[in-house]
N, C-alpha and C positions, 0 to 999 in steps of 0.2 A: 504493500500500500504506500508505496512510494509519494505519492502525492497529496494524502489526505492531508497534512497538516496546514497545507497551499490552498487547498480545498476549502479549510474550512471560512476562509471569508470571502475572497472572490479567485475561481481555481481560473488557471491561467494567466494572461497576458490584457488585462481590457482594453488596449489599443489594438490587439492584434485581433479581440473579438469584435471590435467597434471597423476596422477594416474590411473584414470579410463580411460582414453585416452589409456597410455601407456599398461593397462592389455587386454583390450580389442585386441590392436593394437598385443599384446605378444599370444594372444588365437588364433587368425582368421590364425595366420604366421605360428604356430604349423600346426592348419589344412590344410593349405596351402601347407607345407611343405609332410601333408602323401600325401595327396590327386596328389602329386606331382609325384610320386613314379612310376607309370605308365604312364607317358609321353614319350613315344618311337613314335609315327606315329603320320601324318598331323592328322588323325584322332584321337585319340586324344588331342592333344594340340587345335584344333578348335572349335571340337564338342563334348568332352568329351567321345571321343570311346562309342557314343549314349549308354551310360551305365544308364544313369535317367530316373525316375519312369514317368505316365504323374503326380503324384502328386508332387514328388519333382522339376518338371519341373515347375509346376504353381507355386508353392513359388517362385522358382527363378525369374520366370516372374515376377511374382511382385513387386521380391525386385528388378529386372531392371526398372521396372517402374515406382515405386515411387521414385524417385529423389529426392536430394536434394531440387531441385522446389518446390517436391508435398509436402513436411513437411515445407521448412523455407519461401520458395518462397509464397506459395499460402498463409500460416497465417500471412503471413508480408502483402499482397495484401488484403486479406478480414478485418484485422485491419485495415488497413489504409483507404482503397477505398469501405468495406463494400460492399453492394451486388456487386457491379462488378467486387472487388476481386473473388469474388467465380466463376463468369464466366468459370474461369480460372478451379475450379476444373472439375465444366458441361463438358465443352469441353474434358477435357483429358479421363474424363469418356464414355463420347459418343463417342472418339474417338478410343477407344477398340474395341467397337462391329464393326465397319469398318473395322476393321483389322482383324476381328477372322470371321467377316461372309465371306470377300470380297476375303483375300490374304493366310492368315496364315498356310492353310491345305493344298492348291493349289501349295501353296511355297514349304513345304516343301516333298511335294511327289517329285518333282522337281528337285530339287539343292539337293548337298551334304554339303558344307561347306560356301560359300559367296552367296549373292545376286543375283555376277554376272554370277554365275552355271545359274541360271535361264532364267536371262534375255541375256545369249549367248546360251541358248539351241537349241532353231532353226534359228537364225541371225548368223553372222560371228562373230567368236573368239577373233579374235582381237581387233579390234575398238569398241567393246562393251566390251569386258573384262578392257580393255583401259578408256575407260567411265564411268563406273560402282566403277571402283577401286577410280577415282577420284571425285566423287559424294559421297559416299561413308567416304573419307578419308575430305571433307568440313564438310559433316554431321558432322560425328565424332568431331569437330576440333567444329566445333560452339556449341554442347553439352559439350566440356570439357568445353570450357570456364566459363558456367553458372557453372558447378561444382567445378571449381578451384577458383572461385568469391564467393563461396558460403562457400569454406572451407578458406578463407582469411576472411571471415567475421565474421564467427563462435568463430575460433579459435584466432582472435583477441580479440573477446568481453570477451572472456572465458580469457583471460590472460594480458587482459587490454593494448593491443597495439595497440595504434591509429595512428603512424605514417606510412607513406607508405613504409619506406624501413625494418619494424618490419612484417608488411601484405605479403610483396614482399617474405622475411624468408619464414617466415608458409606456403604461396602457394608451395616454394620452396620443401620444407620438405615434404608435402601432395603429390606432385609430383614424388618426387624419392617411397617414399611409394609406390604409385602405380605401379610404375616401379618393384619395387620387388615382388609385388603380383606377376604380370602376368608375369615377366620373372620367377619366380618357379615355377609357378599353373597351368600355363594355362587356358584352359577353365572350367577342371574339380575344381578345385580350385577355381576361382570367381565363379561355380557357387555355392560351398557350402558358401562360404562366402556372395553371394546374399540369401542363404535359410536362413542362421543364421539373415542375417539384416532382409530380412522382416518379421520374425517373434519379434524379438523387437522391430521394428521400428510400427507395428501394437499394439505390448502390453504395446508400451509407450504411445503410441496417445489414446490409451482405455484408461489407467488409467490420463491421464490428461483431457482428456472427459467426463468421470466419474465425476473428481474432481470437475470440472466447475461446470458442470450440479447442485454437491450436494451444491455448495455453492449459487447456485440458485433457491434452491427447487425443483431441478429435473421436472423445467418449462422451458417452450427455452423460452416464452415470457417476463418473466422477464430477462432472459437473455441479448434479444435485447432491450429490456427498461432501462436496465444498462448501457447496450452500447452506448446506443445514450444520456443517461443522462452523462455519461462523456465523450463522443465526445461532446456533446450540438449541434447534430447537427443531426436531422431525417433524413436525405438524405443517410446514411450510409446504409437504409434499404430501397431504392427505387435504380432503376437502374439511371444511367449516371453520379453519381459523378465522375467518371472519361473519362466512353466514353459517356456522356451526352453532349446540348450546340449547339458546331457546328456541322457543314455536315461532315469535314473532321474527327470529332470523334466518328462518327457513321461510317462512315465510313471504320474508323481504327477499329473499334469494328466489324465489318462485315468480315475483312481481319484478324484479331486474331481467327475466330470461324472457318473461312474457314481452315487454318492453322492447329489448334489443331484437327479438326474433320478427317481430312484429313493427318496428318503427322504420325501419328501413323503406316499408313499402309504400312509406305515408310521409317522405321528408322530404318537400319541398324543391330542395336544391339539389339534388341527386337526382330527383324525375325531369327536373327541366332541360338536363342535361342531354336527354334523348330526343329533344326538340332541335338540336344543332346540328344533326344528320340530316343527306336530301333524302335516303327514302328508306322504310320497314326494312328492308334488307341490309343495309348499311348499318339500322339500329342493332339488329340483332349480331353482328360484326363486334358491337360493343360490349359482346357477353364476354370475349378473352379477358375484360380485366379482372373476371374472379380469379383467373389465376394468376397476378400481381397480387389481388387482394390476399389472397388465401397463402401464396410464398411467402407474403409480410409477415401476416398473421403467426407462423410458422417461428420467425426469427425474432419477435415476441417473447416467447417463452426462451430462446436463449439468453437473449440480452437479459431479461428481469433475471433471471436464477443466478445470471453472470453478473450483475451489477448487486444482487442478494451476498453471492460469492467473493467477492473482491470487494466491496465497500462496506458491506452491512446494514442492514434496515435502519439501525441508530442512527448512524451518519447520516443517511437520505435524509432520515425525519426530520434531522434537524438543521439541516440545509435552508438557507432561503426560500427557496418553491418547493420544501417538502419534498411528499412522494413525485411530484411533477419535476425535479431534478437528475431522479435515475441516471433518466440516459446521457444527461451532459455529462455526471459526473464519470460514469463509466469508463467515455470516451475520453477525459481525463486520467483516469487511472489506465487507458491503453497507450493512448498516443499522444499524452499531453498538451502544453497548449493551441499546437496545431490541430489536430483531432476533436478539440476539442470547438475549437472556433468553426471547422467544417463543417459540424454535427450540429453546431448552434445554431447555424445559417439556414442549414435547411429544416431544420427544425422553426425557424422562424419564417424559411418562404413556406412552409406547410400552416401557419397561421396566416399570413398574409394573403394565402392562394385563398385557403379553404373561407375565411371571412370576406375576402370581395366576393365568392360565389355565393357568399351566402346574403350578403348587402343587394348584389344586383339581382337575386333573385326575391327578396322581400319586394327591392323598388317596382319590379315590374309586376307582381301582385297587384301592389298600390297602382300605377300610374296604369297597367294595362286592365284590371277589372273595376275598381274602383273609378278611376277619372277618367277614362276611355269609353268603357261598356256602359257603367250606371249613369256617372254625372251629364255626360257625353252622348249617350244614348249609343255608344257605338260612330259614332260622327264626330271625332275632334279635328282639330282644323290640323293641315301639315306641319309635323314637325312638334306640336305640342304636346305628343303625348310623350316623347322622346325626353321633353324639357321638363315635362312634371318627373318623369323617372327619374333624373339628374338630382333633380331640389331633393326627392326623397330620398337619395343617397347620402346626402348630407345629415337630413334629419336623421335619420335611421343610424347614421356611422356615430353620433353626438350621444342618443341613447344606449349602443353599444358602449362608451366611453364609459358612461356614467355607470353602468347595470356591471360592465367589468372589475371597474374600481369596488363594486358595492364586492362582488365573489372575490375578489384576489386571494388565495391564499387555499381554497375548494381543491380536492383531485377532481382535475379535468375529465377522465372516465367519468367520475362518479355524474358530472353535471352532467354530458352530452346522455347519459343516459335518463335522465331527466327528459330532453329535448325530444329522446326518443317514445317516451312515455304518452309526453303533449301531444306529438306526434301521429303517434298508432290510436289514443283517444279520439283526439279531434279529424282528423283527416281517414284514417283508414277504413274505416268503418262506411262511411259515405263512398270513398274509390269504391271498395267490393261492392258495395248493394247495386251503383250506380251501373257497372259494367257487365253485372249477373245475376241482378234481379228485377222480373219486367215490371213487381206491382211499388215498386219506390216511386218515391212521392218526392214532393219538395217539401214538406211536413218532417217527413221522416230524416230529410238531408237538415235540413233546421236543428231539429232535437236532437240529432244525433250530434252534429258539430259544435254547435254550443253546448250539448249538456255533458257530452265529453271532455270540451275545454276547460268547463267552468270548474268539471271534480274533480280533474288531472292537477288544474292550478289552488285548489279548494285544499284539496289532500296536500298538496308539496307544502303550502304554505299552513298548516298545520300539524307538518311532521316535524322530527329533528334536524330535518336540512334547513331548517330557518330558525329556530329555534332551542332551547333545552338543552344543548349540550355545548362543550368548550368551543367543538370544529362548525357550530353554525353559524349561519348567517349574523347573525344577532345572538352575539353569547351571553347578553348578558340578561336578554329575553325567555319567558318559558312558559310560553304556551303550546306546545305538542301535543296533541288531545289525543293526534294517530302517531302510533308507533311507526311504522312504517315510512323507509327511506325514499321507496321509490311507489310512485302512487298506479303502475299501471294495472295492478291485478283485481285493485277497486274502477278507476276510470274506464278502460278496454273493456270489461263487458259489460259495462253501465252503459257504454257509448252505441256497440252493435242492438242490445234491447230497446234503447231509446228510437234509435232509426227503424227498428220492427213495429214496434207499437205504434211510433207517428204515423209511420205508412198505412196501418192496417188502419189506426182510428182516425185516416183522412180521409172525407168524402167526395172530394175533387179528383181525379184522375187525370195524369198525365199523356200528351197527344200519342197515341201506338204509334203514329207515323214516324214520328221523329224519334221514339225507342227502336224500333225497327233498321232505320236509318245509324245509327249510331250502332247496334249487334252488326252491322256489315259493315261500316268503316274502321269498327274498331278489329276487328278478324280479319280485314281483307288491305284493308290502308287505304282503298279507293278516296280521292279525295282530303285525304289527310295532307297534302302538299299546297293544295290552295289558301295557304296563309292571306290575309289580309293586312297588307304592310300600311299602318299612319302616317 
């Protein structure tokens, strides 16, 4: 452990990590900048004037996917909590093939540019476009957070600021960053800035994968015998160190897998992603990046058990960004301050990537269902629906600021599984009814979406994650009425009952014509290319 004494206040070099930050940050802005250059129409700016390959589309996929979570979040979680950290990766992986068998190709024959294209295809316009947008912009809103927690924690360790108004800075700064991605770039722009991060943010985790392994005789077993000899504790390699014990933590480990299995099919910025392709064929192209996803996923478990191994869960813990330091410090303890600034960088264009996709997909929520369809009737004048998405970028990147600052200090896993929660409540439950069941109503898309949203956010903000204990929101706060960490095993069937019932106890019925219409463009893609550009 050569390094941990350096470690323990800012490990490395902070010029040398303030460089590599800064080059990287100065590369992605150029290509931002060409990639810019054809931003005239909604299409465009949304979907990237469906100009991507389906290979360049699955890189992108995946550099959306892999979040800050799936690099600092899950190796902080499997350090620490050992096998039930890794839950965390299982889940997010099996939570792919739900999304790519169930919604993905279905979606996008579909809609043109938002969600709510879909889910107002055969229901009324309004009150679902109305719904969708606001579901939608929560999603959004509880994945920055883990992303803006995750670049406050980073970027502290990396420059040795440990107080909160030095953290509160960096979220600040990471924040307008984003804002300028996506008020130049657009869609076409994050997404080559997603192709470029997942292809280093995959050829970082290999080569520190690699590294582990070699310093364990390219055995895992020694691996996890190292690990547990400086944890001093074999529980690390058996399930329930962390949801072991009681009911209500089996419980909550029951309500986390429902969540992550399930929120995938229902997030926002991952489905709009298959709106960037020109046609169903090319989408489905986009299914090779399960296996980027799934090889990440894989080198996960070695880096946490290696950074378990070599550093020890103390150390993390008590690191600046906590469990969410893992993998700096790891790459610290392999390849010092070089390795170490590398891993940071992309670890930081993997927040930068993943929050401008997820800012410009909130803005066009807003500016394309909201100010476009509702206020607009579907008639805005040229050019302005384009201007409203811009202003919303701003607003939206300012609440992110602020909502980041509020979590700093959270494991980033722990949040996005929150997001995925809101998620699979609010949104999923209305996708499936909407695309395979003919008696849905816009009643039932109503009660479903709201009353999913409102016990997803009802429950969070009633559990420990906000209150009652040292690591919440508000520690100093205690009201937690629900035990329960993560709220999807209450909200997810609350939410598909709620859409049953509205349907059944609605006496209006929706046009056959246009559910008809919609069972054969969502199966066959006819027509799914006639975007209508503002």
């Amino acid at each position: 452990m050569r390094h941990l004494e350096a470690a323990a206040t800012s490990p490395g070099d902070p010029w040398l990590n303030i460089a590599i930050f800064g080059a990287f940050v100065a590369i992605t802005l150029m290509i931002v900048f060409r990639a810019s250059r054809n931003n005239k129409t909604a299409s465009d700016y949304y979907a990237a004037g469906r100009s991507f390959t389906g290979g360049q589309n699955g890189s992108a996929i995946a550099g959306d996917y892999l979040s800050a979570a799936s690099f600092l979040g899950i190796v902080g979680a499997i350090a620490v909590n050992g096998y039930d950290g890794f839950l965390y990766s299982i889940g997010f992986l099996v939570a792919w093939l739900v999304a790519l068998l169930l919604v993905a190709e279905l979606l996008r024959n579909t809609g043109r540019f938002t969600m709510a294209d879909v889910l107002s295809f055969r229901l009324k316009q309004k009150p679902v476009r109305i719904a969708a947008a606001t579901t939608t912009l929560v999603v959004c809103f509880f994945y920055l957070l883990a992303q803006m927690a995750g670049a406050g924690g980073l970027v502290s360790l990396l420059l040795g600021i440990g107080d909160e108004v030095g953290q509160a800075v960096v979220i600040t700064v990471v924040g307008a960053l984003m804002i300028l991605y996506v008020l130049i770039g657009g869609m076409k722009g994050t997404t080559w800035v997603q192709i470029i991060k997942a292809v280093l943010l995959i050829a970082g985790a290999a080569v520190m994968t690699v590294w582990v392994l070699a310093l364990n005789g390219f055995n895992l077993s020694t691996l996890l015998d190292n690990a547990v000899a400086t944890a001093g504790n074999p529980a690390i390699l058996d399930p329930g160190l962390k949801y072991g014990g009681s009911e209500v933590a089996k419980l909550d480990f029951l309500s986390l897998g429902l969540a992550l299995v399930l929120g995938t099919a229902a997030l926002p910025h991952v489905l709009m992603r298959f709106y960037t392709v020109p046609t169903a064929k090319e989408a489905r192209k986009s299914v090779w990046a399960i296996w980027l996803i799934g090889i990440f996923y894989v080198f996960t478990l070695v880096l946490g058990y290696g950074a378990a191994a070599l550093i020890g869960a103390e150390t993390i813990a008590a690191a600046p960004g906590g469990a969410n330091s893992a993998a700096p410090l790891l790459a610290f303890e392999l390849g010092g301050p070089l390795l170490l600034g590398l891993i940071s960088a992309i670890a930081f264009a993997t927040i930068l990537a993943v929050v401008a996709g997820l800012t410009i997909t909130a803005a066009a929520s807003f500016a394309h269902d909201i100010y476009a369809s509702v206020v607009k009737k579907g008639k805005p004048e040229a050019g302005a629906e384009v201007k409203v998405a811009r202003r919303t970028v701003v607003v939206i990147g300012v609440i992110a600021i602020i909502g980041g600052i509020g979590a700093n200090g959270q494991n980033i896993a722990f949040l996005v599984a929150l997001a995925f929660a809101v998620a699979a409540s609010a949104n999923l439950p209305t996708i499936v009814y909407s695309l395979f069941w003919k008696r849905f109503t816009t009643q039932g898309a109503l009660w479903s979406m709201y009353g999913g949203l409102a016990s997803a956010i009802i429950v969070i903000a009633l559990s420990p994650v906000v209150s009652g204990s040292p690591t919440s929101m508000i520690p100093g706060a205690d009201f937690d009425i629900i035990p329960l960490s993560n709220p999807g095993i209450i909200s997810i069937p609350l939410a598909f009952f709620l859409g049953w019932l509205g349907s059944v106890l609605d006496r209006n019925t929706e046009d056959p014509a246009k559910q008809s219409e919609m069972e054969v463009r969502s199966l066959t893609g006819v027509g799914a290319e006639k975007a209508v550009d503002h």
